[in-house]
RODO-2510 file (C-alpha; in nm, 4 decimals, decimal comma):
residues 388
     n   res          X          Y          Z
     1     x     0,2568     8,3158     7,9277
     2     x     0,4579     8,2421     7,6435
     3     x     0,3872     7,9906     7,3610
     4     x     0,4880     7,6445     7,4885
     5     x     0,8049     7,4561     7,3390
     6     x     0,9667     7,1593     7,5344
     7     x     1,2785     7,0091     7,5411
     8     x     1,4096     6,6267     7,6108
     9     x     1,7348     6,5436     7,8477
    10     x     1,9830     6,4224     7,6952
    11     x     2,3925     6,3220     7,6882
    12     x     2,6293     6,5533     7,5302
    13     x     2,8498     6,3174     7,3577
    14     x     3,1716     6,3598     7,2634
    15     x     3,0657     6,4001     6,8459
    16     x     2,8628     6,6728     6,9887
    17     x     3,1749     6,8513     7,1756
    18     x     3,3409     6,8561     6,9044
    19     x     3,1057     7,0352     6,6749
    20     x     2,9688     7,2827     6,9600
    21     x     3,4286     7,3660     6,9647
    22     x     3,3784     7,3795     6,5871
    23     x     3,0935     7,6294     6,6192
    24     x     3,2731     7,8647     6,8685
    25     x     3,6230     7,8445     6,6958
    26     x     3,3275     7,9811     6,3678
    27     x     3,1887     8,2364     6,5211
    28     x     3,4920     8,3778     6,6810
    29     x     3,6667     8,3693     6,3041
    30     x     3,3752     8,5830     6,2114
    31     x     3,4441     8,8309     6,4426
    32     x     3,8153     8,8245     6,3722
    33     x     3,8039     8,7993     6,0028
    34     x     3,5429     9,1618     6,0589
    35     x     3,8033     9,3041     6,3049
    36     x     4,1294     9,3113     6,0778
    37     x     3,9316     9,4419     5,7785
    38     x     3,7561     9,7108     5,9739
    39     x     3,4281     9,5955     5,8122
    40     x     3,0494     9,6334     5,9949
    41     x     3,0764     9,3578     6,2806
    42     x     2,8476     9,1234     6,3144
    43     x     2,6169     9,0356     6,5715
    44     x     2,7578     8,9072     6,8714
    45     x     2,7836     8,5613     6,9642
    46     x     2,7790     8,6048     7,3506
    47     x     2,4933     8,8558     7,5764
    48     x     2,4578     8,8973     7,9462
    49     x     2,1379     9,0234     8,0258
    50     x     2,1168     9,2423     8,3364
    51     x     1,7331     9,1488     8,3958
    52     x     1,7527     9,3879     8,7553
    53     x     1,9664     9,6031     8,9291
    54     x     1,8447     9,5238     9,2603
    55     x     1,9633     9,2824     9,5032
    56     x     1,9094     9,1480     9,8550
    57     x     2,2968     9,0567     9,9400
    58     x     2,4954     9,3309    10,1497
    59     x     2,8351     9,1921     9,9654
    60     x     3,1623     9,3177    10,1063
    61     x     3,2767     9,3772     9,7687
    62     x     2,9926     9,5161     9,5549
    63     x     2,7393     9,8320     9,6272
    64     x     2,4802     9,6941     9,4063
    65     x     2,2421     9,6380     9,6758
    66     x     2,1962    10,0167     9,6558
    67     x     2,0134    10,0791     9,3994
    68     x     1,6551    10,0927     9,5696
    69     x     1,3604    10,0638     9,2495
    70     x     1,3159     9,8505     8,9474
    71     x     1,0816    10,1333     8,8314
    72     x     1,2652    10,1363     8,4612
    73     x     1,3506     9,8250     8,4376
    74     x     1,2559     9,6377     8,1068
    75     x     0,9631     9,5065     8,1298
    76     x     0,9094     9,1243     8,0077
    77     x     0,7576     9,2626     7,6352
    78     x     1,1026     9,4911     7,5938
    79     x     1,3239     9,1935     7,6663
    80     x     1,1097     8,9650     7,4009
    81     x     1,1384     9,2712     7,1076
    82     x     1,5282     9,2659     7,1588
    83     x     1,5943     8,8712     7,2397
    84     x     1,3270     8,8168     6,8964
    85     x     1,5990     9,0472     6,6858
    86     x     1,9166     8,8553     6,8167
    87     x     1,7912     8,5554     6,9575
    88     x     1,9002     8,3349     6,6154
    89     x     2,2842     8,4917     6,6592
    90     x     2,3141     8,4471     7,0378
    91     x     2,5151     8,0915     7,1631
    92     x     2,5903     8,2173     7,5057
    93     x     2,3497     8,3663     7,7018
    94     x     2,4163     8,4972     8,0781
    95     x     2,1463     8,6232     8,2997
    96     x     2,2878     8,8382     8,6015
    97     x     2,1648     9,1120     8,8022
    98     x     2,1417     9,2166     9,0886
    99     x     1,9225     8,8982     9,1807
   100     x     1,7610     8,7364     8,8912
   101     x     1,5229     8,5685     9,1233
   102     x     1,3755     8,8995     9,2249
   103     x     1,1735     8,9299     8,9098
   104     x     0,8738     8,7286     8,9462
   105     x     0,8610     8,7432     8,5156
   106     x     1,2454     8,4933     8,5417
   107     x     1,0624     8,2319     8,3971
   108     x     0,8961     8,3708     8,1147
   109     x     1,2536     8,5480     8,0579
   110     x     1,4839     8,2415     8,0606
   111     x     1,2472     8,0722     7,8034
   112     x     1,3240     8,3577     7,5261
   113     x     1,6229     8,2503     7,3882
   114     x     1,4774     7,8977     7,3270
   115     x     1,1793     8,0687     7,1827
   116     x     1,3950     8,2567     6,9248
   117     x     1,6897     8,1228     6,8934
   118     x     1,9123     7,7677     6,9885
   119     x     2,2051     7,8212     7,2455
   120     x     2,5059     7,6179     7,2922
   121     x     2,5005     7,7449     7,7342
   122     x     2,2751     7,9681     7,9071
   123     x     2,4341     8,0705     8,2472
   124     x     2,2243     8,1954     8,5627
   125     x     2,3398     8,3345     8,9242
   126     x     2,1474     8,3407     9,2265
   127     x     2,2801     8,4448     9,6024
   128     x     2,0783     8,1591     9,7093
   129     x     1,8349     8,4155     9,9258
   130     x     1,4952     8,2701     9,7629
   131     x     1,5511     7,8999     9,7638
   132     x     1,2109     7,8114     9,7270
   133     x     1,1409     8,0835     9,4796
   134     x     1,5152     7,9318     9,2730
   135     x     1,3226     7,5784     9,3038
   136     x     0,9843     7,6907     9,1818
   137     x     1,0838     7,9226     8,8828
   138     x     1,3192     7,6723     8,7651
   139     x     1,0217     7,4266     8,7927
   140     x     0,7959     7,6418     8,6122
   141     x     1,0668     7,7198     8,3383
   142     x     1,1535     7,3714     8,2111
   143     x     0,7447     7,3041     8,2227
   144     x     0,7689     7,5441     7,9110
   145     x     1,0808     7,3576     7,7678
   146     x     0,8851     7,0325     7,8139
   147     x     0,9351     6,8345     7,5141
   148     x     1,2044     6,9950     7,2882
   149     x     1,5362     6,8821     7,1544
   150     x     1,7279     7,1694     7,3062
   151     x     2,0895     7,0653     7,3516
   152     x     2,1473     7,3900     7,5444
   153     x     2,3288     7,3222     7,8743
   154     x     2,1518     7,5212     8,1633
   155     x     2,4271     7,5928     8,4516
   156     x     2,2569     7,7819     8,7845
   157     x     2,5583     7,9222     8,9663
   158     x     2,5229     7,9552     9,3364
   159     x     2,7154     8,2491     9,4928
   160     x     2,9541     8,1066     9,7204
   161     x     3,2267     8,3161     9,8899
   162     x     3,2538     8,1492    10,2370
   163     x     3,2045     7,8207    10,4244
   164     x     2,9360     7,8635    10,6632
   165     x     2,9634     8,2014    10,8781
   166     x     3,2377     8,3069    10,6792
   167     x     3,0111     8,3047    10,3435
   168     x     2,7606     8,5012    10,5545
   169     x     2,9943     8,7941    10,7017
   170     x     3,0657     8,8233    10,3330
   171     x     2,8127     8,8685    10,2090
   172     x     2,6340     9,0593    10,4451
   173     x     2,3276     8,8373    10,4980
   174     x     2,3149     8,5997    10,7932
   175     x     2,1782     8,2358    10,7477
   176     x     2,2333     8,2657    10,3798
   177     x     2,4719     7,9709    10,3679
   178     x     2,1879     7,7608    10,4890
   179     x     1,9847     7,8911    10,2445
   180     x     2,2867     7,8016    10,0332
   181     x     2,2527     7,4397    10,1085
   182     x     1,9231     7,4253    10,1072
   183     x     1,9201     7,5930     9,7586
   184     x     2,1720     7,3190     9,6142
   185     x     1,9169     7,0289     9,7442
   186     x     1,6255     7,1785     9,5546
   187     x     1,8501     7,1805     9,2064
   188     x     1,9865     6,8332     9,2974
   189     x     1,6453     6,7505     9,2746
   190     x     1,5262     6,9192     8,9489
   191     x     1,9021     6,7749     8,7988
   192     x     1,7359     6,4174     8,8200
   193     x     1,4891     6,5368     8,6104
   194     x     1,6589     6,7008     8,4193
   195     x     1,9856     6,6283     8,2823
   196     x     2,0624     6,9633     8,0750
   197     x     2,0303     7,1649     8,4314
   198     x     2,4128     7,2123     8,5642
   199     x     2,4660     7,3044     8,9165
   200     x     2,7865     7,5101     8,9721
   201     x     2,9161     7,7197     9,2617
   202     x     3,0638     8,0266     9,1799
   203     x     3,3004     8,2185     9,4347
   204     x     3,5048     8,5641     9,3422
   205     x     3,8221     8,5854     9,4913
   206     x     3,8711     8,8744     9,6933
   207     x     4,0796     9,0090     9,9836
   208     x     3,8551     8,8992    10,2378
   209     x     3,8702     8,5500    10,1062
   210     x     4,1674     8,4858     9,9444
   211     x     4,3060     8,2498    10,2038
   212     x     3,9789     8,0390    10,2199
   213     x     3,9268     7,9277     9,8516
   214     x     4,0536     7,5731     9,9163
   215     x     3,7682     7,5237    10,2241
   216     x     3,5163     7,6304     9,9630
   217     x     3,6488     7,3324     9,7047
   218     x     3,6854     7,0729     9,9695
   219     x     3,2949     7,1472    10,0676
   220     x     3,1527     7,1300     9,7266
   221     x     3,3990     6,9622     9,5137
   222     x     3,3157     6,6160     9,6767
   223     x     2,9399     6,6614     9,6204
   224     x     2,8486     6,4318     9,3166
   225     x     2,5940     6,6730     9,1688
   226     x     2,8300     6,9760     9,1506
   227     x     2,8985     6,9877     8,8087
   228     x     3,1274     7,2985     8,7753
   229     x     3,3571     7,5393     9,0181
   230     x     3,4138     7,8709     8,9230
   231     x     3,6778     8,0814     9,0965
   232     x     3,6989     8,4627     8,9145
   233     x     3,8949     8,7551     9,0562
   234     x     3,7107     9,0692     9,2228
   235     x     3,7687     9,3454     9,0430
   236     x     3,6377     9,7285     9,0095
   237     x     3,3631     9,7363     8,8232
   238     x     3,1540    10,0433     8,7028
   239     x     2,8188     9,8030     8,6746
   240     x     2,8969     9,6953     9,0373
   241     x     2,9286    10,0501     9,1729
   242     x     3,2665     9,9567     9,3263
   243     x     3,5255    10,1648     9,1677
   244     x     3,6202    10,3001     9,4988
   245     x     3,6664    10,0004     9,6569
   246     x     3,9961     9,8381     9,7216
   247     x     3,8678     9,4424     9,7186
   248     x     4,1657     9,3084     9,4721
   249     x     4,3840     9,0141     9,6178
   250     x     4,7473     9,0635     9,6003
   251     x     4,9001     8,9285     9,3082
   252     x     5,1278     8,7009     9,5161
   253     x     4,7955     8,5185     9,7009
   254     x     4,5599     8,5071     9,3679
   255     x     4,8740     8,3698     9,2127
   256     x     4,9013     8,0710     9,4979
   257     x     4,5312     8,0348     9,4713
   258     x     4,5492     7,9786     9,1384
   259     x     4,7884     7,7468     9,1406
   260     x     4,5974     7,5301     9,3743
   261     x     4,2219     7,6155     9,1556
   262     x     4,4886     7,4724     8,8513
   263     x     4,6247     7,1454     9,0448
   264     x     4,2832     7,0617     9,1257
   265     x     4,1024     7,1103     8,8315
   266     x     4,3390     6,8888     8,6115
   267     x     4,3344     6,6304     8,8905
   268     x     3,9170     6,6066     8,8467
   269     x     3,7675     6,3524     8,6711
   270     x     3,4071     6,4769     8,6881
   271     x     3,4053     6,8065     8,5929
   272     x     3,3426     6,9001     8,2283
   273     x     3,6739     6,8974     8,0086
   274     x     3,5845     7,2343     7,8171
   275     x     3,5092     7,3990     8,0846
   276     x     3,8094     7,2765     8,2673
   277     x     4,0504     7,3730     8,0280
   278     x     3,8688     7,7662     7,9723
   279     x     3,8914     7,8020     8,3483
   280     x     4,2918     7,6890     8,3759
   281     x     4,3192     7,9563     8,0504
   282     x     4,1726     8,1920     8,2701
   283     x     4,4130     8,1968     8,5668
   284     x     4,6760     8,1889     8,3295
   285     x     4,4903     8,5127     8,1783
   286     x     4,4347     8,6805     8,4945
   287     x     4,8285     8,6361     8,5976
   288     x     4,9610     8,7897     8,2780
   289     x     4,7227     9,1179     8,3317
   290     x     4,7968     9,1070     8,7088
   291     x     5,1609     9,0696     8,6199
   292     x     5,1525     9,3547     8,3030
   293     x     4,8730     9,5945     8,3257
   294     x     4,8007     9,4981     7,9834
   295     x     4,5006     9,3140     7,8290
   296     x     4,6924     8,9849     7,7498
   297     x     4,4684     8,9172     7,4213
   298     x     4,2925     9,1492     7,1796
   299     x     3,9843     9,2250     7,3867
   300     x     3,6655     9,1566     7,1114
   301     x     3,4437     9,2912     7,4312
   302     x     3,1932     9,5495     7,2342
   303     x     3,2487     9,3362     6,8887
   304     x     3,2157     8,9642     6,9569
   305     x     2,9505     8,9888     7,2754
   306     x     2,7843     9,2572     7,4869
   307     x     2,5263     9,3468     7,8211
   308     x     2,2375     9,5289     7,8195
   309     x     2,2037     9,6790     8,1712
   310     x     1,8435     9,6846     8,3240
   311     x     1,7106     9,9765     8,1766
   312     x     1,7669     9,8916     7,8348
   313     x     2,0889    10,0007     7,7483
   314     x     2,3657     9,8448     7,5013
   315     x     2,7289     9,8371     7,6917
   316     x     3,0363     9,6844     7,5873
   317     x     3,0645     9,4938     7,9041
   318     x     3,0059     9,5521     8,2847
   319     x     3,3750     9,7097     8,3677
   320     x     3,3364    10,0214     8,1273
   321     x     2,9471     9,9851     8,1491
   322     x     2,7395    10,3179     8,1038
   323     x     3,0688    10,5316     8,1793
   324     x     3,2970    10,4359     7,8889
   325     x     3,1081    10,1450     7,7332
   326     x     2,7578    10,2785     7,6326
   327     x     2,7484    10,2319     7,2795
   328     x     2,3107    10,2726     7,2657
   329     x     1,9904    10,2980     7,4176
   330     x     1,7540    10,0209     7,3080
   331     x     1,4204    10,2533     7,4001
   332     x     1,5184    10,6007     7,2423
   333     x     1,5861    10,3036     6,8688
   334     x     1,2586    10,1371     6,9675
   335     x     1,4416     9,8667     7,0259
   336     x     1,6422     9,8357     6,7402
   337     x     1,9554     9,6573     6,8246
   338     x     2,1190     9,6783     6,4689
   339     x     2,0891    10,0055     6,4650
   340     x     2,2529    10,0851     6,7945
   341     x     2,4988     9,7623     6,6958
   342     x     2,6248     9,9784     6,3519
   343     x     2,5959    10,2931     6,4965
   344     x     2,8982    10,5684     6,4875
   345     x     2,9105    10,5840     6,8801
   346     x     2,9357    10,2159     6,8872
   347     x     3,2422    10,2025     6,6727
   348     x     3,4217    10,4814     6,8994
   349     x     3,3513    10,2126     7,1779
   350     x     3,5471     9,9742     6,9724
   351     x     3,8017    10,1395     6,9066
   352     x     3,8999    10,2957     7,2109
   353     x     3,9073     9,8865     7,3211
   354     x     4,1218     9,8539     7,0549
   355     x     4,2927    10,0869     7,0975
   356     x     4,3737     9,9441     7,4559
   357     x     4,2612    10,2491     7,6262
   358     x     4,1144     9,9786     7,8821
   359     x     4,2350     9,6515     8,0318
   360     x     4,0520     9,3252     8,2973
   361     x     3,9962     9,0558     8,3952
   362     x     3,6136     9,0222     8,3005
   363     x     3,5627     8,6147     8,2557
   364     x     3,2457     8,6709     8,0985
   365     x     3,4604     8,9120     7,7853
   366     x     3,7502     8,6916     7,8112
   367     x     3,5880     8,3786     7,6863
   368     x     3,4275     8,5176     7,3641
   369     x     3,7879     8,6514     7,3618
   370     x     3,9669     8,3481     7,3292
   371     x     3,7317     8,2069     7,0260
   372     x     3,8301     8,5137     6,8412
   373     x     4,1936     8,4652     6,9107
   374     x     4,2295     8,1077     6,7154
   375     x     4,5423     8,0451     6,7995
   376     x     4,5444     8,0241     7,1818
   377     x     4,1970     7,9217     7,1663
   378     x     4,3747     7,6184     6,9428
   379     x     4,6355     7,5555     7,2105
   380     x     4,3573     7,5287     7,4669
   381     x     4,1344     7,2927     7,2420
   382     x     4,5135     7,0783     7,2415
   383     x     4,5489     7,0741     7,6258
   384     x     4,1628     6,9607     7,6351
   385     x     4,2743     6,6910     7,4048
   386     x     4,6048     6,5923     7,5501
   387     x     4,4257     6,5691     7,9128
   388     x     4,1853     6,3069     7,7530
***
């Protein structure tokens, strides 16, 4: 068990907003400042920690759920060596999979970067198959955090594609929207408690879906405790083993979905204005690649923030992943992230993304993105303000 730190709720006020946007807009000048002069970059900012490749969802649109042993996994020690190196540089932290919940350890793991470090979010999916297991870790996780001034804000994003049957044809599981439900009681619950813990349904638009997106917002939208709605496009990804797969919307239906994600999200009072106005940047992100081919702004995936799949290894992000993003494996440096971080293969990584030798949609790249790219991340922090 780890070493026990705590943390209090709290209120983010708006003093604090402002100095969290300062903090980004910081950090992402870092990066940029590094970039033009071709000097050693520094650590990144942003990390999504791939903490299991397996999964219990049959999703329409990902092949995941194939991968059949967590044999080589990391193991709870090799995530602590590498979260103890970067923890201090890391403001974003998002733990993915496969299912996170599948590793009995997710506890011990979500309390690292608050053990090393101090993180503006820290973002974590579920499918919603283990509700009990969701309400119990989560439990046992802020018992560590009991006590602390953490200001981190905690969002658990449920994995909703579907209303009811739909969600389960889907993804491939049936009853899972129940489990869905009852899933979202359990957090309501803990969110009483405690105030830093977001609840946020996340749903990937996708042919098979694409006409449904506004049953999913008038079923959770309404709910008080929902505090965010994330809508992202499906896309190929090499990490999801879906490359082959033709799961894309057209760009004529994302475009009207966006439209209506857009309407509805300046229209809502509730929901979280930063967040708000990163997700309307988004569509408007997705749209210009959709429409062009091209990446729409200097991609800093590689420089600015990174994954590290299961086993250990440092990609630029989960598009290129081990086939054209590997840039070092953490076990063969015993565990030295720097050193994979500086290395010569790392910078061919980078520059082949500069190079614009790839282009997506990837949310998760596109927001470290825009705080290296001041000035649209400027004209977004105006729109936030404006809206106010």
């Amino acid at each position: 068990m780890c070493a026990r730190i705590s943390t209090i709720s709290y209120t983010v006020t708006k003093e604090e907003q402002v100095l969290s946007s300062v903090a980004l807009a910081f950090h992402g000048l870092h990066h940029k400042i590094s970039d033009l002069m071709r000097s050693r970059p520094p650590l990144p900012f942003s990390v999504a920690l791939s903490v299991t490749g397996l999964c219990n969802s049959r999703c329409k649109i990902c092949n995941i759920w194939a991968v059949k042993s967590r044999r080589s996994d990391f193991e709870a020690w090799e995530w602590e060596k590498l979260l103890a190196q970067i923890g201090p540089h890391i403001k974003f932290y998002t733990y993915t999979g496969g299912e996170p919940f599948i590793r009995e350890d997710l506890p011990e793991l979500l309390y690292l970067p608050f053990k090393y470090g101090s993180p503006y979010y820290l973002t974590l999916s579920t499918n919603c198959l283990f509700p009990e297991r969701v309400r119990d870790y989560l439990e046992r996780f802020f018992e560590e955090l009991e006590g602390t001034m953490s200001r981190t804000k905690i969002y658990c994003n449920l994995s909703v594609d579907g209303v009811g049957q739909r969600h389960d044809e889907i993804r491939g599981v049936e009853g899972n929207f129940s489990k869905v439900l009852r899933t979202i009681e359990y957090l309501r619950e803990i969110r009483a408690r405690r105030r830093e813990l977001k609840i946020g349904v996340h749903t990937v638009i996708s042919k098979f879906n694409v006409n449904e997106i506004d049953m999913i917002y008038d079923y959770f939208l309404p709910l008080a405790y929902v505090d965010s709605m994330t809508c992202e496009i499906a896309e190929q990804r090499h990490e999801l083993i879906n490359t082959k797969k033709t799961i894309s919307p057209s760009h004529e239906d994302f475009r009207k979905v966006a439209a209506m994600l857009m309407k509805r999200l300046s229209y809502d009072k509730r929901l979280d204005k930063t967040v708000k106005s990163l997700r309307i940047s988004y569509y408007h992100f997705v749209d210009e690649w959709l429409t062009t081919g091209r990446q729409p702004l200097p991609c800093f995936a590689g420089r600015a923030s990174c994954q590290i799949t299961p086993h250990g290894k440092v990609v630029s992000c989960g598009v290129r992943w081990l086939q054209e993003g590997f840039m070092g494996d953490l076990r063969e440096t015993n565990y030295n992230f720097r050193k994979i971080w500086h290395s010569t293969q790392a910078a061919l990584v980078r520059k082949s993304i500069r190079n614009h030798e790839c282009a997506c949609p990837l949310s998760n790249s596109y927001y470290t993105t825009l705080a290296c790219n001041i000035i649209t991340l400027a004209k977004v922090s105006f729109k936030k303000m404006s809206s106010q």
